[in-house]
N, CA, C and O atoms as a MOPAC input file, in Angstrom:
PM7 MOZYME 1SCF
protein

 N    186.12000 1    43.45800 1    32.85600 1
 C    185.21200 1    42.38300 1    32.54500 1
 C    184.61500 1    41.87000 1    33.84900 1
 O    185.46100 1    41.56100 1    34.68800 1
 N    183.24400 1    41.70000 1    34.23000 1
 C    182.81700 1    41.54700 1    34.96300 1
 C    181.24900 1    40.95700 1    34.47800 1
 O    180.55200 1    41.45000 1    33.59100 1
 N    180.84200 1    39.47300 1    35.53500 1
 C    179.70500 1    39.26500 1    35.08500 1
 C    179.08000 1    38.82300 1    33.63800 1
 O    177.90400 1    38.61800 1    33.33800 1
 N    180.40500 1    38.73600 1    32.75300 1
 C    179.90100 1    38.40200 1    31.17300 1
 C    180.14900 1    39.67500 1    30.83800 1
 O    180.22300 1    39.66200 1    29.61000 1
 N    180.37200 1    41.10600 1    31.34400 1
 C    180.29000 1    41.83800 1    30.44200 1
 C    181.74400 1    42.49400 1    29.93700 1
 O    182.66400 1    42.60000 1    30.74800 1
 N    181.82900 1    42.73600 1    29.16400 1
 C    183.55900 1    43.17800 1    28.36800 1
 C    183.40300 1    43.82200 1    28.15200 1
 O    182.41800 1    43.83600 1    27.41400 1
 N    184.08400 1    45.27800 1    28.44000 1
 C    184.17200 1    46.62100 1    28.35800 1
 C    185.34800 1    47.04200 1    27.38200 1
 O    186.48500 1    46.67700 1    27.67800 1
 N    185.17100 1    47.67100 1    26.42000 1
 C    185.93700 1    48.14300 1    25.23800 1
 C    186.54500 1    49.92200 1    25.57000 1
 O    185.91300 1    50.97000 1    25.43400 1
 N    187.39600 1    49.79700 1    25.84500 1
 C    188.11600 1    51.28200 1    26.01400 1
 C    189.12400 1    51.85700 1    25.35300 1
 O    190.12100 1    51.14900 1    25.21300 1
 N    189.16200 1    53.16800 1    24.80900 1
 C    189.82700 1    53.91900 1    23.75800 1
 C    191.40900 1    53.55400 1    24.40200 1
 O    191.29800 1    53.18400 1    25.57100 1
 N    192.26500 1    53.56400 1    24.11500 1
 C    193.55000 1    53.73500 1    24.93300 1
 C    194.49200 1    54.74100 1    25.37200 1
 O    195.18500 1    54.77000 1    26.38900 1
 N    194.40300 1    55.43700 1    24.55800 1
 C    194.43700 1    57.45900 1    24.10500 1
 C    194.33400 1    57.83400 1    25.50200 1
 O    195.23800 1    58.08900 1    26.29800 1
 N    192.59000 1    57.82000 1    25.72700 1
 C    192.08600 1    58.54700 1    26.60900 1
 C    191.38600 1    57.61400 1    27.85000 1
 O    191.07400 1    58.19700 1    28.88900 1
 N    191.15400 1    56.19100 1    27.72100 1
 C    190.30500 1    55.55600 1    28.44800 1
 C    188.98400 1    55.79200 1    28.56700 1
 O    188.26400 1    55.67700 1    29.55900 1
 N    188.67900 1    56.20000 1    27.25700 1
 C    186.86900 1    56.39900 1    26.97600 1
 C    186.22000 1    55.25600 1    26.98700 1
 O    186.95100 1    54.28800 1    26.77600 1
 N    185.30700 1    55.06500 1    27.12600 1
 C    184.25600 1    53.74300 1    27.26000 1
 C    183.92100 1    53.16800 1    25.82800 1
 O    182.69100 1    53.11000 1    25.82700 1
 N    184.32100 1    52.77100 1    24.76300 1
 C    183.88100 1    52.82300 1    23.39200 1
 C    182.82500 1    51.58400 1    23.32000 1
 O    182.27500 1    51.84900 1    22.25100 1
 N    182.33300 1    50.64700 1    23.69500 1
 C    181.22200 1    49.79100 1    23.62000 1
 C    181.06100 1    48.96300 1    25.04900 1
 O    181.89000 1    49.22500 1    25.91900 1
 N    180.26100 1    48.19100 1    25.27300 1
 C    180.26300 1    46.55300 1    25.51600 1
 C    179.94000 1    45.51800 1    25.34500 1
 O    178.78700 1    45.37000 1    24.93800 1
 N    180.64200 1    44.51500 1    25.53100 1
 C    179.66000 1    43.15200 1    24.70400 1
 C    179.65000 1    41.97400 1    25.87300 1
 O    180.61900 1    41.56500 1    26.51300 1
 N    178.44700 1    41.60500 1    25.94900 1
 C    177.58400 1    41.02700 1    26.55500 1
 C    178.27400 1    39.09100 1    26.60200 1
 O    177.86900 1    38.28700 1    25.76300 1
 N    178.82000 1    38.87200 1    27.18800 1
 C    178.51100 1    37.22800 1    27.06800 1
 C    178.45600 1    36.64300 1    28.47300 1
 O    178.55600 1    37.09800 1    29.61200 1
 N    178.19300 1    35.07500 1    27.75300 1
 C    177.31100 1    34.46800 1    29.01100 1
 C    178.36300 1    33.89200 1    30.01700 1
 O    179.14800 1    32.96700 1    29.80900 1
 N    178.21700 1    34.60600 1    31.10300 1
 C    178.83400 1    34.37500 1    32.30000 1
 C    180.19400 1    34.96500 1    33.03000 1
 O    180.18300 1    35.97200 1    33.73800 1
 N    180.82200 1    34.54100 1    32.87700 1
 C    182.05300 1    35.28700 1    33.65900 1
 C    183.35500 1    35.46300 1    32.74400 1
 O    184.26000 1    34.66100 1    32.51200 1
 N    183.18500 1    36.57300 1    32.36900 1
 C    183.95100 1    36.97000 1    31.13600 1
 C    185.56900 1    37.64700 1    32.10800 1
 O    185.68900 1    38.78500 1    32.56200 1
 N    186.78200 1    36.32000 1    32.19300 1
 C    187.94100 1    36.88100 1    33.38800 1
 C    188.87400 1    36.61500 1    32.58700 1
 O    189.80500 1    36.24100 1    33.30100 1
 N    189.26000 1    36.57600 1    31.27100 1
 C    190.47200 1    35.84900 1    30.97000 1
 C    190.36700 1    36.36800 1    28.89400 1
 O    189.74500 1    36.10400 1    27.86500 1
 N    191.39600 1    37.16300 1    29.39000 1
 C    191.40100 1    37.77800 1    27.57400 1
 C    192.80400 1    37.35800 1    26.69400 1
 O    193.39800 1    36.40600 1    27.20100 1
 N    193.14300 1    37.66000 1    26.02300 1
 C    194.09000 1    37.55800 1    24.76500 1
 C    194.01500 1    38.27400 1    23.45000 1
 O    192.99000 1    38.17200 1    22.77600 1
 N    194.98800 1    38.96000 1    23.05800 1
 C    194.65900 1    39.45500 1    21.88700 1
 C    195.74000 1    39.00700 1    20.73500 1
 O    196.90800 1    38.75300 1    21.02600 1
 N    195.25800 1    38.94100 1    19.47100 1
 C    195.65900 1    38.63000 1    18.23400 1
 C    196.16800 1    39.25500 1    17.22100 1
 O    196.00200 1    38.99400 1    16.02900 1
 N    196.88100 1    40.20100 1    17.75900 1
 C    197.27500 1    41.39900 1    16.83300 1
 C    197.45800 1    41.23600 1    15.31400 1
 O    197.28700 1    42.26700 1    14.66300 1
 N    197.81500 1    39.98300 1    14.55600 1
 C    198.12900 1    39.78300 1    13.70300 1
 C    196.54800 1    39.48500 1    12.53800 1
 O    196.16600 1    39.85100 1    11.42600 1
 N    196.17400 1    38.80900 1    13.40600 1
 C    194.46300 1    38.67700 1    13.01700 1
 C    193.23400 1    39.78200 1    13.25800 1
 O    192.11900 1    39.90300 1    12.74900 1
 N    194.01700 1    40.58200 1    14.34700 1
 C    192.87900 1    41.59200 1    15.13800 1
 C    191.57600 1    40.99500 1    15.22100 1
 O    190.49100 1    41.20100 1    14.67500 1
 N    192.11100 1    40.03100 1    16.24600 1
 C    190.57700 1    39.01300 1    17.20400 1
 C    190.78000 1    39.55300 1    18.36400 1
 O    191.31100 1    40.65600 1    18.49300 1
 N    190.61300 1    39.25300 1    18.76300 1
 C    190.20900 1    38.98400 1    20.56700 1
 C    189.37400 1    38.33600 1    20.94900 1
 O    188.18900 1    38.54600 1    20.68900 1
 N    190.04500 1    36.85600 1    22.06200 1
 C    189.58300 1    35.61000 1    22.31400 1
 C    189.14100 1    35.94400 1    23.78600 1
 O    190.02900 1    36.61500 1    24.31200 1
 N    188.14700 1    35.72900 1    24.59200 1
 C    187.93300 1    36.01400 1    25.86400 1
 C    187.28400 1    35.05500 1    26.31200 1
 O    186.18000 1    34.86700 1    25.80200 1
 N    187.75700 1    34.10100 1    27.44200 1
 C    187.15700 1    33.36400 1    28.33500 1
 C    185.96300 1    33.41700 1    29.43200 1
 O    185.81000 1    34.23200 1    30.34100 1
 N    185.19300 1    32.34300 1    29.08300 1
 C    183.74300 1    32.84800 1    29.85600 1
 C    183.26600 1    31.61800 1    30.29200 1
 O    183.54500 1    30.51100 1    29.83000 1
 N    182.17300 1    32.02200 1    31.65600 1
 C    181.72500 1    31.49100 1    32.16600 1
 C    181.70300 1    29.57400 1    32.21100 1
 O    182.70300 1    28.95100 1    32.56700 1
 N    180.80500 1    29.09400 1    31.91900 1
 C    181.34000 1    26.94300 1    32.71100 1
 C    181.70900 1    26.69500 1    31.14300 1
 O    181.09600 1    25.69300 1    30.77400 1
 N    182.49500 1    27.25100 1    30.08300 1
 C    182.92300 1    26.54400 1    29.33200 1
 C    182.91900 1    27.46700 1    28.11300 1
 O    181.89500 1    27.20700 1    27.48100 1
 N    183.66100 1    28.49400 1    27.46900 1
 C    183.55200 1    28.99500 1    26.35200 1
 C    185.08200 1    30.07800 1    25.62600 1
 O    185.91400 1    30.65700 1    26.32400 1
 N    185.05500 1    30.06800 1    24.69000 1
 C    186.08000 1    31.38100 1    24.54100 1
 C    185.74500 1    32.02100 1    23.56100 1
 O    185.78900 1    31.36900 1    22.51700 1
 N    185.30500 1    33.42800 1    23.43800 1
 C    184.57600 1    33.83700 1    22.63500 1
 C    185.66600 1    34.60400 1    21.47300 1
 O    186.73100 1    35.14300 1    21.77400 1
 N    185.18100 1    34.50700 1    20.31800 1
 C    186.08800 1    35.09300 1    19.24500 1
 C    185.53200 1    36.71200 1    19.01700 1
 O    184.33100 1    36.74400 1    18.75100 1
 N    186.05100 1    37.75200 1    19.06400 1
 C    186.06400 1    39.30000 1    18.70600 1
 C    186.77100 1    39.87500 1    17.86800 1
 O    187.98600 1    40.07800 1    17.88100 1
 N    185.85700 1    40.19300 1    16.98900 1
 C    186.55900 1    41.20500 1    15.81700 1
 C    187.05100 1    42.44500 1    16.62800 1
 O    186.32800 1    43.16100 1    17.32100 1
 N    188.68200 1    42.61600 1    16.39000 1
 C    188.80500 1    43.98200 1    17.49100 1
 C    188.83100 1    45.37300 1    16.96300 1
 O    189.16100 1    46.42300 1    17.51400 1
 N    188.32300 1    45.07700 1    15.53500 1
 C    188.07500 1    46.36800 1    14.86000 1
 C    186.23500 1    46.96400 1    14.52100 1
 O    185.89300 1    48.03400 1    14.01700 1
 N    185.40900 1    45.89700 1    14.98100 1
 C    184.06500 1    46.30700 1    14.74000 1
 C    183.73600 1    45.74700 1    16.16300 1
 O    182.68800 1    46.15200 1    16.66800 1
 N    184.52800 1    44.83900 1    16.89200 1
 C    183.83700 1    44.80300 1    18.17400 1
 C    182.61000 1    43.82200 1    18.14700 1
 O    181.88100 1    43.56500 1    19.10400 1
 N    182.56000 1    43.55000 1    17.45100 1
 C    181.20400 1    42.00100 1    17.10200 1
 C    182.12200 1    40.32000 1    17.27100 1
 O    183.27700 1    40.03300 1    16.95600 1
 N    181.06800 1    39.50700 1    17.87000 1
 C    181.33500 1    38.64200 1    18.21800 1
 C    181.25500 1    37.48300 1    17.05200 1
 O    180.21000 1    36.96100 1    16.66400 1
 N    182.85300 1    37.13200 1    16.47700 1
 C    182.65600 1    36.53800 1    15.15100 1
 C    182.62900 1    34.80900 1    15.49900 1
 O    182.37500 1    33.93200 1    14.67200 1
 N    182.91700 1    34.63300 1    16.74600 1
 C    182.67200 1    33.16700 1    16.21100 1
 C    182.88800 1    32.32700 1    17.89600 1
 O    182.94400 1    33.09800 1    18.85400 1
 N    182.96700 1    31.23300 1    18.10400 1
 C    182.68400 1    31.12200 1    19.66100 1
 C    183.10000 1    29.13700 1    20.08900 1
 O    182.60400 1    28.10700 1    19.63100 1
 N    183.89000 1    29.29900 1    20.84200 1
 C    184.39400 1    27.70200 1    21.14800 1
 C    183.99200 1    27.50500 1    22.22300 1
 O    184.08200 1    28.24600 1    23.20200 1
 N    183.48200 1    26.42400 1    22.13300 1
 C    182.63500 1    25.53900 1    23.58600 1
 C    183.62500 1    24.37300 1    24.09900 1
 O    184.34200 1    23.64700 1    23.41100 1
 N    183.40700 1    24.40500 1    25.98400 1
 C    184.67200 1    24.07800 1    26.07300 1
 C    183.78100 1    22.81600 1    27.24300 1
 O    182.63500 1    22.97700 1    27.66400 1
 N    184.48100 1    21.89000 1    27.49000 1
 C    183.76100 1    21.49700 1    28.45700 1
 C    183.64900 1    21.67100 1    29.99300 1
 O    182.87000 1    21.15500 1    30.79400 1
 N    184.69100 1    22.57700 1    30.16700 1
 C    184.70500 1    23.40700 1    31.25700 1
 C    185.36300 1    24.61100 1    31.03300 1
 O    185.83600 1    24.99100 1    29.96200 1
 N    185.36900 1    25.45400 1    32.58700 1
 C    185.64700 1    26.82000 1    32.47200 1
 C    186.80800 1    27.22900 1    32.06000 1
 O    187.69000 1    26.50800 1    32.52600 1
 N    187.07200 1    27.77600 1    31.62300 1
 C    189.01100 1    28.15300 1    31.01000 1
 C    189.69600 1    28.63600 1    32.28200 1
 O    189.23500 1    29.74500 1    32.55500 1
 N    190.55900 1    28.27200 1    33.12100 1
 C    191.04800 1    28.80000 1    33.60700 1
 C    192.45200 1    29.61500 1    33.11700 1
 O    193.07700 1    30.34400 1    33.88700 1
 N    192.73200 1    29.44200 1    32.11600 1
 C    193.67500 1    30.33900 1    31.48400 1
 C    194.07400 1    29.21800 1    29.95600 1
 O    194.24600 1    28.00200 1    29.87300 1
 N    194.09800 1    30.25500 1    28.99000 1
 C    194.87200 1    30.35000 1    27.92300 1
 C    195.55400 1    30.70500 1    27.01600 1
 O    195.18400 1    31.77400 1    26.53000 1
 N    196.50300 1    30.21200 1    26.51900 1
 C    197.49300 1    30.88900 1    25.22300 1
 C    197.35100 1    31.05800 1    24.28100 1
 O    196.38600 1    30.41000 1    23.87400 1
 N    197.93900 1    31.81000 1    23.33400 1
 C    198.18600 1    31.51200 1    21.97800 1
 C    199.26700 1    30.86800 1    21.33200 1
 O    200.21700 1    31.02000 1    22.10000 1
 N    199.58100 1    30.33700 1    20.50500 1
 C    200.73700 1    29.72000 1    19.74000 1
 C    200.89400 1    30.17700 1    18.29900 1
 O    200.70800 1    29.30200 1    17.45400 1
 N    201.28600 1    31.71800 1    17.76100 1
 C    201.19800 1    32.20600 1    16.64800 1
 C    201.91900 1    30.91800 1    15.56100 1
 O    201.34200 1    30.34600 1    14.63600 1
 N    203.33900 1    30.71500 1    16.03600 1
 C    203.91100 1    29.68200 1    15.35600 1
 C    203.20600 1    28.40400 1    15.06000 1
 O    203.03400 1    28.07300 1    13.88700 1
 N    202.80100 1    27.68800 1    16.01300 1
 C    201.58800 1    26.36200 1    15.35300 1
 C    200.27500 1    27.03500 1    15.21500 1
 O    199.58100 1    26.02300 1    15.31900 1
 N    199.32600 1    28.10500 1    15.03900 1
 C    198.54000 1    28.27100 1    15.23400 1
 C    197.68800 1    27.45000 1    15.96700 1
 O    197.13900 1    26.39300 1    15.65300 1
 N    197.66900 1    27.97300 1    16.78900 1
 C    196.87500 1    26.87500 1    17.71400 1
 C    196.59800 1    27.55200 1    18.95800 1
 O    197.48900 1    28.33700 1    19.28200 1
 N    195.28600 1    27.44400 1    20.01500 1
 C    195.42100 1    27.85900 1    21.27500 1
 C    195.00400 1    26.58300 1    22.49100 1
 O    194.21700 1    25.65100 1    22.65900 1
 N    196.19200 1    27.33100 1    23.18700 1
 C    196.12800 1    25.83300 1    24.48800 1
 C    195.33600 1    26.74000 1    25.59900 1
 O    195.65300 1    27.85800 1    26.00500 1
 N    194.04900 1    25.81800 1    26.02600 1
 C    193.59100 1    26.05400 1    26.87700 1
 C    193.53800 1    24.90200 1    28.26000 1
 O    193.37700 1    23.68300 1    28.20700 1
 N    193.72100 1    25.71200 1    29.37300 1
 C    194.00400 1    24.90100 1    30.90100 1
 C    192.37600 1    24.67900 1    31.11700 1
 O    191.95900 1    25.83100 1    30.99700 1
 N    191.42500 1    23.98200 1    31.32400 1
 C    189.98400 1    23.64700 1    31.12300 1
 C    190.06200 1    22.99400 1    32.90100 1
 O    190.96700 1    22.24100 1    33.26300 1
 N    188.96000 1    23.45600 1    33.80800 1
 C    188.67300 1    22.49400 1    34.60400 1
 C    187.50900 1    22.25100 1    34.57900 1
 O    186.58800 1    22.94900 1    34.15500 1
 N    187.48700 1    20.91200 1    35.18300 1
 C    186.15500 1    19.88700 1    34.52000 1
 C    186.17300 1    19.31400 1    36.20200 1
 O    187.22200 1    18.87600 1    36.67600 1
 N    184.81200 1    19.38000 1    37.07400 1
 C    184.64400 1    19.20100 1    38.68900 1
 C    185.62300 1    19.67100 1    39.69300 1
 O    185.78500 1    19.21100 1    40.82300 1
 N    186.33400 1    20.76900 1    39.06100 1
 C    187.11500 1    21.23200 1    40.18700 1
 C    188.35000 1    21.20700 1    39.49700 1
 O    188.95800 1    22.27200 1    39.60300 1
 N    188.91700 1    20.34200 1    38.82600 1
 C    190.10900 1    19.84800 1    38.60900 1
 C    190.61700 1    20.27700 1    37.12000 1
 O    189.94700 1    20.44300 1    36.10000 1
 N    191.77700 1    20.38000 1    37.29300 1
 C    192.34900 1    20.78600 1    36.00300 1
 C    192.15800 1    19.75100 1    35.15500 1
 O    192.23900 1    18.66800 1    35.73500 1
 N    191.82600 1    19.64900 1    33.42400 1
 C    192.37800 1    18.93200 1    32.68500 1
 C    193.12000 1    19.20700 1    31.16100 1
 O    193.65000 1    18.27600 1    30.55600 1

């Protein structure tokens, strides 16, 4: 992931199978095995939702700053995200 862009690769073989495009700095992934999403962190504020079986972008959380890292919580459903807002964690 580089630049917004997310690179989708076979695992088998490490073939290139798509990419998907989002806005800004796409550094911080997670996957949902149970749901087959994939949540990926981007650029000054977002985490994008991925269908990981068609690879389309199903749905998208706006954050008020950049994610610097987040979890999942299968048990509460829920995801905790570390957000900084002017530098600073909140």
């Amino acid at each position: 992931m580089n630049n917004g862009v997310c690179d989708v690769f076979k695992a088998g073989n490490f073939q290139k199978i798509t990419s998907i495009q989002l806005p800004g700095d796409a550094d911080n992934a997670r996957y949902d095995s149970i749901h087959k999403i994939i949540y990926v962190g981007y650029g000054d504020g977002g985490i994008a939702i991925i269908n990981s079986v068609t690879f389309k972008i199903v749905g998208d959380i706006k954050l008020q700053g950049h994610s610097e890292s987040f979890q999942l919580d299968f048990t509460a459903k829920r995801l905790y995200v570390n957000v900084r807002i002017n530098g600073k964690p909140r």
